[in-house]
C-alpha positions as CSV (number, residue, x, y, z in Angstrom):
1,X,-90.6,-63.6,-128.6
2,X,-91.0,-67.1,-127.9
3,X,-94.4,-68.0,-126.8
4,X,-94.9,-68.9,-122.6
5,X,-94.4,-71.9,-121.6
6,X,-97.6,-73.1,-119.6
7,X,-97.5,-73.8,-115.9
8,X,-96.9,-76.9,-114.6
9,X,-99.6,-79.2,-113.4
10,X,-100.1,-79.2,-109.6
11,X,-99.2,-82.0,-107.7
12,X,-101.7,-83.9,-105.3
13,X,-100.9,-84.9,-101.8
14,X,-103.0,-88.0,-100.6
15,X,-103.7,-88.2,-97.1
16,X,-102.7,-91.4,-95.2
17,X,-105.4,-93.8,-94.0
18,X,-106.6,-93.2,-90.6
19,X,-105.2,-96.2,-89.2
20,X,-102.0,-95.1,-89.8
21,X,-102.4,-91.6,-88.4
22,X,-103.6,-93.4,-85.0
23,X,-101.1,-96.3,-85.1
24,X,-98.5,-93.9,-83.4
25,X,-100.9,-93.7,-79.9
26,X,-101.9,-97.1,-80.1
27,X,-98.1,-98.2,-79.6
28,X,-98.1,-95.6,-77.2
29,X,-100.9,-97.1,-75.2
30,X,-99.8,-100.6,-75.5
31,X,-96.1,-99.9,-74.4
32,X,-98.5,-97.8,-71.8
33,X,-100.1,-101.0,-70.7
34,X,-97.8,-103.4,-70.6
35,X,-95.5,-100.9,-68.5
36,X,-98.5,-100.8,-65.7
37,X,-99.1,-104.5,-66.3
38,X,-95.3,-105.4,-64.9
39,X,-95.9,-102.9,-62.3
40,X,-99.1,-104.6,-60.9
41,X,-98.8,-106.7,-57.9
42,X,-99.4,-110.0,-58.8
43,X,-101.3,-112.7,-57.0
44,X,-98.9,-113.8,-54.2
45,X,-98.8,-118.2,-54.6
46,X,-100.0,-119.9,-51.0
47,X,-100.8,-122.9,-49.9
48,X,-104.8,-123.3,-48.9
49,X,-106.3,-125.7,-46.5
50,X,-110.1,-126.7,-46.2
51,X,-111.3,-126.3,-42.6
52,X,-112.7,-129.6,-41.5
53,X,-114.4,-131.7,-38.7
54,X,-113.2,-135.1,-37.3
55,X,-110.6,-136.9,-35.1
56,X,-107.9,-135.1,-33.3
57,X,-105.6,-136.9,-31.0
58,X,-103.1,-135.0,-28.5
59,X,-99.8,-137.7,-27.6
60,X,-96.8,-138.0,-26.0
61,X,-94.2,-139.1,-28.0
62,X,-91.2,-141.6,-26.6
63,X,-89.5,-144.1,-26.7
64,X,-90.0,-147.2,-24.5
65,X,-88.5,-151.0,-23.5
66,X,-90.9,-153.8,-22.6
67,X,-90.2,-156.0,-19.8
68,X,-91.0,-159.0,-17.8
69,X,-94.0,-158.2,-15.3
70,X,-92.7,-160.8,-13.0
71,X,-89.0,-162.3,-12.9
72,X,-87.4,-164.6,-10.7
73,X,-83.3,-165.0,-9.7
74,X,-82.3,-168.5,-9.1
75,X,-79.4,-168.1,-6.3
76,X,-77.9,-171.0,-4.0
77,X,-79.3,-170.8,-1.0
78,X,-76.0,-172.7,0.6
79,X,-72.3,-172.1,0.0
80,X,-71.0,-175.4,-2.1
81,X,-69.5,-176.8,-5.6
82,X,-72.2,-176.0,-8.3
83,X,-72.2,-178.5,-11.3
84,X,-71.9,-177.3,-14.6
85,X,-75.4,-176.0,-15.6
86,X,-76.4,-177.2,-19.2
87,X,-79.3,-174.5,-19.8
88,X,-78.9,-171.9,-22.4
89,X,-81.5,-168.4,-22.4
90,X,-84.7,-169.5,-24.0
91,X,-85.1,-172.9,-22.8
92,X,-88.4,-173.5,-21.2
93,X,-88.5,-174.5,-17.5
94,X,-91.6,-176.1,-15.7
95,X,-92.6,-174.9,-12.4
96,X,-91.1,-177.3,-9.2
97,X,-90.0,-180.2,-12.2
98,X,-87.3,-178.5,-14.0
99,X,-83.9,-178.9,-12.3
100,X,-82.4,-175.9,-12.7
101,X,-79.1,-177.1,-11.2
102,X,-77.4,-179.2,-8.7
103,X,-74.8,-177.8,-5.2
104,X,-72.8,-180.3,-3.7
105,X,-72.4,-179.3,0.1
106,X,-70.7,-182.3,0.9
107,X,-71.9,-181.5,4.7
108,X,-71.0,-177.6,4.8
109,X,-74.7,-176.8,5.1
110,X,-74.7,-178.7,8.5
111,X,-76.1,-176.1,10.9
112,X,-75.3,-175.3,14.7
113,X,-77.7,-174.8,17.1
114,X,-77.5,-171.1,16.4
115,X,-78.4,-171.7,12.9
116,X,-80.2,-174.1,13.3
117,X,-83.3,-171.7,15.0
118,X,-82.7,-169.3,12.5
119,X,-83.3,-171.7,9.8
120,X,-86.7,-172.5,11.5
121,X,-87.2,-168.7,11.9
122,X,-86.8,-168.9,8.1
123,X,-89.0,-171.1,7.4
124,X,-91.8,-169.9,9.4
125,X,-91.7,-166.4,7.9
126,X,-92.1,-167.7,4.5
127,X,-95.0,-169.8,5.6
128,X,-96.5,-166.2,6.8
129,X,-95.7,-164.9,3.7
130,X,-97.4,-167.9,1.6
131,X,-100.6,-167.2,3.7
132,X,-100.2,-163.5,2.9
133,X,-99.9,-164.5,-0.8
134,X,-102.6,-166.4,-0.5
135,X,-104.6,-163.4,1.0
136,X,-103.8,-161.4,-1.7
137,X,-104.8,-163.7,-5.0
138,X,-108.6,-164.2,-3.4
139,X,-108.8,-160.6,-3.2
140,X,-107.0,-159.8,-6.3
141,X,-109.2,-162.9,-8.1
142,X,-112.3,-161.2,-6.4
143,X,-111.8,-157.8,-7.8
144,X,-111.2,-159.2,-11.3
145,X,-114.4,-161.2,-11.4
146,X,-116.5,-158.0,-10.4
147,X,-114.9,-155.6,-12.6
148,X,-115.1,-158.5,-15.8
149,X,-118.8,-158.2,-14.4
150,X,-118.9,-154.9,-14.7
151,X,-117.5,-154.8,-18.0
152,X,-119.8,-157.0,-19.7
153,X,-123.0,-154.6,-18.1
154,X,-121.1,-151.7,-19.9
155,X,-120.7,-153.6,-22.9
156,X,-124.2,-153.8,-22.8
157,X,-125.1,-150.3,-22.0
158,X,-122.7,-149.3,-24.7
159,X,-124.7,-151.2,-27.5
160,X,-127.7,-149.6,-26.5
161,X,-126.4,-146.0,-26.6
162,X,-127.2,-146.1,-22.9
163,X,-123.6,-144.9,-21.6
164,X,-120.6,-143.1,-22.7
165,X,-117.9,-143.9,-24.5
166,X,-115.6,-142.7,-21.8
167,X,-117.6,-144.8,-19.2
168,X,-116.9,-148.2,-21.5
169,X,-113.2,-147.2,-21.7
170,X,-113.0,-147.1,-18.0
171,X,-114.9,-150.2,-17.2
172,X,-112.3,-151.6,-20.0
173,X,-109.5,-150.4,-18.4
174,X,-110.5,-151.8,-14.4
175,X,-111.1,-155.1,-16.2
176,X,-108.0,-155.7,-17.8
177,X,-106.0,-154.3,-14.5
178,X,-107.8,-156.6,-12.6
179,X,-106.9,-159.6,-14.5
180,X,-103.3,-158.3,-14.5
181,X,-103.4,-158.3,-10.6
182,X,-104.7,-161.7,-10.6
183,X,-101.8,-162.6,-12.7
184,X,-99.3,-161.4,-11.3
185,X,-101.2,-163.3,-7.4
186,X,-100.5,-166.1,-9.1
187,X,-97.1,-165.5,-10.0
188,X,-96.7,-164.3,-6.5
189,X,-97.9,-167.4,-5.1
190,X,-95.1,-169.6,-7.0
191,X,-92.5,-167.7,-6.0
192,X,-93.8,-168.0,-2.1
193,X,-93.9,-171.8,-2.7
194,X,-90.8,-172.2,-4.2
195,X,-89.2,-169.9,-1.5
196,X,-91.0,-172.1,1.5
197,X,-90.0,-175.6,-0.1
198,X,-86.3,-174.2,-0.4
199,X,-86.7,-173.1,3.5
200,X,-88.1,-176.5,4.7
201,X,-85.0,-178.2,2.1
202,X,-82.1,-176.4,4.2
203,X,-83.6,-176.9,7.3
204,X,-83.7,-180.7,6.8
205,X,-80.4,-180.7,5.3
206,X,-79.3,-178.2,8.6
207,X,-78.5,-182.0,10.3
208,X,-76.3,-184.5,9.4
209,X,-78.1,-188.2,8.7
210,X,-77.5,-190.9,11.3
211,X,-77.3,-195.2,10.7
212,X,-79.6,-197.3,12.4
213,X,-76.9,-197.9,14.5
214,X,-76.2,-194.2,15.7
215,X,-73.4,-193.4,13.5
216,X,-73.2,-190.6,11.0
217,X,-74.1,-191.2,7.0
218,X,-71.3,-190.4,5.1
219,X,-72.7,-189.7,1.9
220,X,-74.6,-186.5,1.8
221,X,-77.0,-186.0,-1.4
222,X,-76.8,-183.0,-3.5
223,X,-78.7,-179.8,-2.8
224,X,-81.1,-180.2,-6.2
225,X,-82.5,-176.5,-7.2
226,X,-85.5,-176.4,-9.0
227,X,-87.4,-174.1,-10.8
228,X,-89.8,-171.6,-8.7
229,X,-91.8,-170.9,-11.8
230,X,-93.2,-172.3,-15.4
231,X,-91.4,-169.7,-18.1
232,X,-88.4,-169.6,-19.6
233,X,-84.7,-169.0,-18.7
234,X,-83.8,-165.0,-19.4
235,X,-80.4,-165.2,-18.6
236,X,-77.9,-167.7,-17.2
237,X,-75.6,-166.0,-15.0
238,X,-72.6,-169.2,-14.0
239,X,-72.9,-172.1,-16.7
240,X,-69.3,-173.7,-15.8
241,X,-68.5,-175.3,-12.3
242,X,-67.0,-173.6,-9.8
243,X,-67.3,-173.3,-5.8
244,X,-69.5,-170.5,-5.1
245,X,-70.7,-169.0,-2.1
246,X,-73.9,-168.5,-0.6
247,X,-76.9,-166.5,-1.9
248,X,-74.9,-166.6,-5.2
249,X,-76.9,-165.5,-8.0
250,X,-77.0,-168.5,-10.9
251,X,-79.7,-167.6,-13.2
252,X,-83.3,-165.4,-14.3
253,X,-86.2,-167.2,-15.3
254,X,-89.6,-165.5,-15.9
255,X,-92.3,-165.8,-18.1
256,X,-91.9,-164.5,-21.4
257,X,-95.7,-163.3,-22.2
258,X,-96.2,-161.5,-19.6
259,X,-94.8,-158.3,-20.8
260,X,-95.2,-154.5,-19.8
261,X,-94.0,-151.2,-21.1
262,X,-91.6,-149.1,-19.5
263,X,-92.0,-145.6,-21.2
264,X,-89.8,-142.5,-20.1
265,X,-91.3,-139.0,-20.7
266,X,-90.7,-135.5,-19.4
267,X,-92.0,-134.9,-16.2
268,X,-94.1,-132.2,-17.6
269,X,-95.8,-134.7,-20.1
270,X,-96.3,-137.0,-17.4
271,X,-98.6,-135.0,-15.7
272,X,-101.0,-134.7,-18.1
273,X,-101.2,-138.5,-18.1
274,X,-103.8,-140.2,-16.2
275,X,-104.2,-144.1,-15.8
276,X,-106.0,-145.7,-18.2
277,X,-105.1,-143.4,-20.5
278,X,-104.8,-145.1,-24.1
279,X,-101.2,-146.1,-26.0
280,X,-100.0,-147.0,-29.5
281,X,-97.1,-148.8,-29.7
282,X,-95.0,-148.6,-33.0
283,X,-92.0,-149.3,-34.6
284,X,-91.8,-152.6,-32.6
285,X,-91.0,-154.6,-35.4
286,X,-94.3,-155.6,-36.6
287,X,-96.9,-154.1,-39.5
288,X,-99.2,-152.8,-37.3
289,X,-99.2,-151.3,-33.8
290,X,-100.0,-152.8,-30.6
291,X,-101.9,-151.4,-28.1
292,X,-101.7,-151.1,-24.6
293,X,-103.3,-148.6,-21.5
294,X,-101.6,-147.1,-18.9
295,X,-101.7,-148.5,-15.7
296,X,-99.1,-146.3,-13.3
297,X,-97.4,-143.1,-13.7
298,X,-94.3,-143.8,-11.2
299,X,-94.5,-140.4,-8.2
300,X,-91.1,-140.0,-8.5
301,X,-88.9,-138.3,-11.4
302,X,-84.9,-138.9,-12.0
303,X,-82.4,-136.6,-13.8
304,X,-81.0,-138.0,-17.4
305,X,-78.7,-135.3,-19.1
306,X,-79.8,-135.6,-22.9
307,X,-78.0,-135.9,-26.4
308,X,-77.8,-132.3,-26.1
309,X,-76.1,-131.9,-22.8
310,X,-79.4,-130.7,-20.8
311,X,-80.5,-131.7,-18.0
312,X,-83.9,-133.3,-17.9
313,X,-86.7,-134.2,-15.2
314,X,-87.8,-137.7,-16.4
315,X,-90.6,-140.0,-15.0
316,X,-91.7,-143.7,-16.0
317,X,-95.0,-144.8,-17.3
318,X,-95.9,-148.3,-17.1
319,X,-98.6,-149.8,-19.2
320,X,-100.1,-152.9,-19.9
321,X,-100.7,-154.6,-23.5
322,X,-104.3,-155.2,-24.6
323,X,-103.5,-157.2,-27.8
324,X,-103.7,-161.1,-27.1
325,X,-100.0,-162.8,-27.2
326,X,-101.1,-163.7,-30.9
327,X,-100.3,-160.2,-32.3
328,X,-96.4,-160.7,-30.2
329,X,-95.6,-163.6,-30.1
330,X,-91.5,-162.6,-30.8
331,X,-92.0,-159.5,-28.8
332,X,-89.4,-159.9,-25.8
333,X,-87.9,-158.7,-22.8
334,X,-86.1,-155.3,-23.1
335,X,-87.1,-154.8,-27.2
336,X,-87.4,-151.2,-28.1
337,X,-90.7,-149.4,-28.8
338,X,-91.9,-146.1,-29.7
339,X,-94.6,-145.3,-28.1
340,X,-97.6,-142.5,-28.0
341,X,-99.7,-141.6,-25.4
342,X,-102.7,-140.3,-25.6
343,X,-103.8,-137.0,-23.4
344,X,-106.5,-135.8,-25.3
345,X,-109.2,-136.9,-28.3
346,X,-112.1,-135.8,-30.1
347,X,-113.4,-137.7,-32.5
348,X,-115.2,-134.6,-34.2
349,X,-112.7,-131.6,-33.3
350,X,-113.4,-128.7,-35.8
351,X,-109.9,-128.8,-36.9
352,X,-106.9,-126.5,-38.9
353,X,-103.7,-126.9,-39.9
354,X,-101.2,-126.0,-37.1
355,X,-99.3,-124.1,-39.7
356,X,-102.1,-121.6,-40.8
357,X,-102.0,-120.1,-37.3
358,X,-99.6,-117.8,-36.0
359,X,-99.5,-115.3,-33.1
360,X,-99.8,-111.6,-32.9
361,X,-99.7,-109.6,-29.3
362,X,-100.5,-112.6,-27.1
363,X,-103.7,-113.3,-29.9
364,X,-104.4,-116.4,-32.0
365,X,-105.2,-114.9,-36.2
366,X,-105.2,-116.8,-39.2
367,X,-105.9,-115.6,-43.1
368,X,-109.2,-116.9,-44.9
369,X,-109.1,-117.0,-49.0
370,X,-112.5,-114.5,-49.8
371,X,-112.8,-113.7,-53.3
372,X,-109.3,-114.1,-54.0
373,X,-107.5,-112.0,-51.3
374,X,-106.6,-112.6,-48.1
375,X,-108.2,-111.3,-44.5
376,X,-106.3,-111.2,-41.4
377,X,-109.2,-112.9,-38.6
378,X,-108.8,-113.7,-35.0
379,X,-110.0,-117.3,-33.5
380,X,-109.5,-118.9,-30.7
381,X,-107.3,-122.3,-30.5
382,X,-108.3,-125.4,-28.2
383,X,-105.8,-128.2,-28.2
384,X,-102.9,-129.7,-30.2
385,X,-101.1,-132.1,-31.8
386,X,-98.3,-129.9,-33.8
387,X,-100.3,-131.0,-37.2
388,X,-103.3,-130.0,-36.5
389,X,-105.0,-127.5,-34.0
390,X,-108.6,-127.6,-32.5
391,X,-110.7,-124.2,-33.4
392,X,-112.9,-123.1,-30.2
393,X,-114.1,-119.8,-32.0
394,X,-113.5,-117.7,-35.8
395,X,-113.9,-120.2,-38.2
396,X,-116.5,-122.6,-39.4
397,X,-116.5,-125.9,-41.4
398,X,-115.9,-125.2,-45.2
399,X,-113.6,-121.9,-44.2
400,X,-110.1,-122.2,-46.7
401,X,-107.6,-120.8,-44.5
402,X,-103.6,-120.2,-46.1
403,X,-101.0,-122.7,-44.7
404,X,-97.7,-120.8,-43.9
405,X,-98.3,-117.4,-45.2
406,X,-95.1,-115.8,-45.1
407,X,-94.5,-112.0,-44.5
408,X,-95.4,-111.4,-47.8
409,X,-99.1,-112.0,-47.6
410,X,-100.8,-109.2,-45.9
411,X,-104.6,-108.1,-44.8
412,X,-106.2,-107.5,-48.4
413,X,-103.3,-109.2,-50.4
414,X,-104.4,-110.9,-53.5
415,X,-103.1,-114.4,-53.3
416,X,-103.2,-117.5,-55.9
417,X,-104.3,-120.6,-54.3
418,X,-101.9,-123.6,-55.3
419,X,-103.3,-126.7,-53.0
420,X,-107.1,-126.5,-51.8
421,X,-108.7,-129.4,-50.2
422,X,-108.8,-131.5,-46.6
423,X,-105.6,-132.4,-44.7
């Protein structure tokens, strides 16, 4: 018998390394995690804002037109043919020496009896009205030298921290309406000379001129019109000659400088402002704004339908420049301005962004950044100017609030900040 063959050796299995027994769960894990990780709600991106103190100014936005305080229309006070009148707008006229132009009656101004007493009716009324006039510039010259008085004692009050700023701003404000009202006295009292002389001039032109020898003159000298005030020409209203009749208006004269505002608001706005009341004018044409106060808030409203085909309740505001002529000297008559009026300032408002605020059942809340999330809290809101909102109560100086939070951010969100820092 053939001998056995012997067995064959055994074979040895080696074990893998650990790492690869356990490499299996740890792709497990990490597919785990990142599965978990794209579930997570992420950190919602918002804008954050720094609550602050300072300034805070309420307006009234509108557009206005500045115009001539005072103006004058040059008319003939007879019927006649007017010469051709030379002047162009813009020249500058000189009270009583200008000749403005020139009627040739050639006797029509001759007056009957009838006319004759109501010329001198005429001219006695404007001599009341010149002694009226009169009246009013010593009272309105009067009242400007005790409110500049005035203003210089709170001028010096002020400097000492003795007195408000509020009480400075209305001593300011009397002052400079004073010396407008003296202004426009004297203004008054040209006009009521010019209109007296022009009285007396047809009254001794109501009677045709006799010889030495009793006979009537037969040459009768122009009517010579002259201007009632120093200014300029605004507008000329007949330039070529022609026959016109009487009270015919020939031209507008004024003076240029002495401008005013004319601002139209909503009736609604207008209540809330008060004279004196403070006003920035812009986009006049010049680098930097003018500014002017409020002197009258006209009682009575008119209806002006609106690009938008609603009707409207609008009122006038008139105010006064403070800035010297210097600052204006193209400004004109009718230019357009945009002006805002001020209804309300603090000058250290604890102020927030209008836009971190919203309303929830007839309630003021806002959402404060704490440790990365985002808590609904209540507060309660003083004034506004659409930018920015005074905080009576709920916040504090320092507080980061989030600036248009969306529906997305919600009490306890987390949220990512992407602008922090002070409006």
């Amino acid at each position: 018998m053939p001998p056995a063959a012997s067995p064959a050796p055994a074979l040895r299995v080696k074990n893998p390394p650990t790492w690869r027994r356990r490499l299996p769960w740890v792709g497990g894990l990490a597919l785990v995690a990142l599965i978990v990780l794209g579930l997570w709600p992420r950190a919602i991106p918002v804008e954050v804002a720094t609550v602050s103190r300072g300034p805070l100014v309420v307006t009234v936005d509108e557009e206005g037109m500045t115009r001539l305080r005072n103006r004058y229309v040059v008319f003939a006070p007879v019927a006649g043919q007017l010469r051709r009148i030379d002047w162009k707008a813009g020249a500058v006229v000189e009270a009583g020496k200008t000749v403005l132009a020139v009627l040739e009656t050639s006797g029509a101004d001759f007056l009957d009896a009838r006319s004759q007493a109501q010329a001198e009716a005429r001219v006695r009324a404007a001599e009341a009205a010149r002694e009226a006039t009169l009246a009013q510039r010593a009272r309105a010259m009067v009242a400007a030298k005790m409110y500049a008085a005035d203003l210089d004692r709170a001028r010096q009050l002020r400097e000492r921290q003795v007195s408000s700023a509020q009480e400075f701003d209305v001593a300011e404000m009397r002052a400079a309406t004073a010396a407008q009202d003296a202004r426009a006295a004297e203004f008054a009292l040209k006009v009521a000379d010019f209109e007296l002389e022009q009285a007396r001039a047809i009254l001794s032109r109501g009677q045709p001129t006799t010889t030495p020898l009793g006979g009537q003159a037969g040459a009768v000298e122009p009517l010579v019109i002259t201007s009632p005030v120093s200014g300029k020409i605004l507008r000329v209203f007949q330039e070529s000659a022609r026959v016109v009749p009487a009270s015919f208006s020939l031209m507008e004269v004024g003076d240029a400088t002495d401008l005013e505002v004319r601002i139209e608001v909503l009736s609604r706005d207008g209540v809330a402002i008060k004279p004196g009341a403070r006003v920035m004018l812009e986009q006049w044409g010049g680098a930097e704004p003018l500014a002017a106060r409020v002197r009258l808030v006209e009682p009575s409203a008119f209806t002006k339908i609106s690009a938008l085909g609603v009707e409207e309740q609008r009122v006038y505001v008139v105010a006064d420049f403070i800035d010297p002529i210097e600052k204006r000297p193209t400004l004109g008559d009718s230019y357009r301005v945009e002006a805002r009026i001020v209804t309300w300032e603090n000058p250290n408002a604890l102020r927030v962004p209008a836009g971190a605020l919203f309303q929830r059942r007839g309630e003021w809340w806002t959402f404060v950044l704490d440790g990365g999330r985002a808590r609904l809290r209540p507060v309660k809101v003083g004034q506004s100017n659409g930018v920015e909102t005074e905080v009576v109560e709920g916040l504090s100086v320092g507080t980061r609030v989030v600036v248009y939070p969306g529906d997305k951010v919600m009490d306890g969100s987390r949220i990512a900040p992407l602008v922090v820092g002070l409006r």
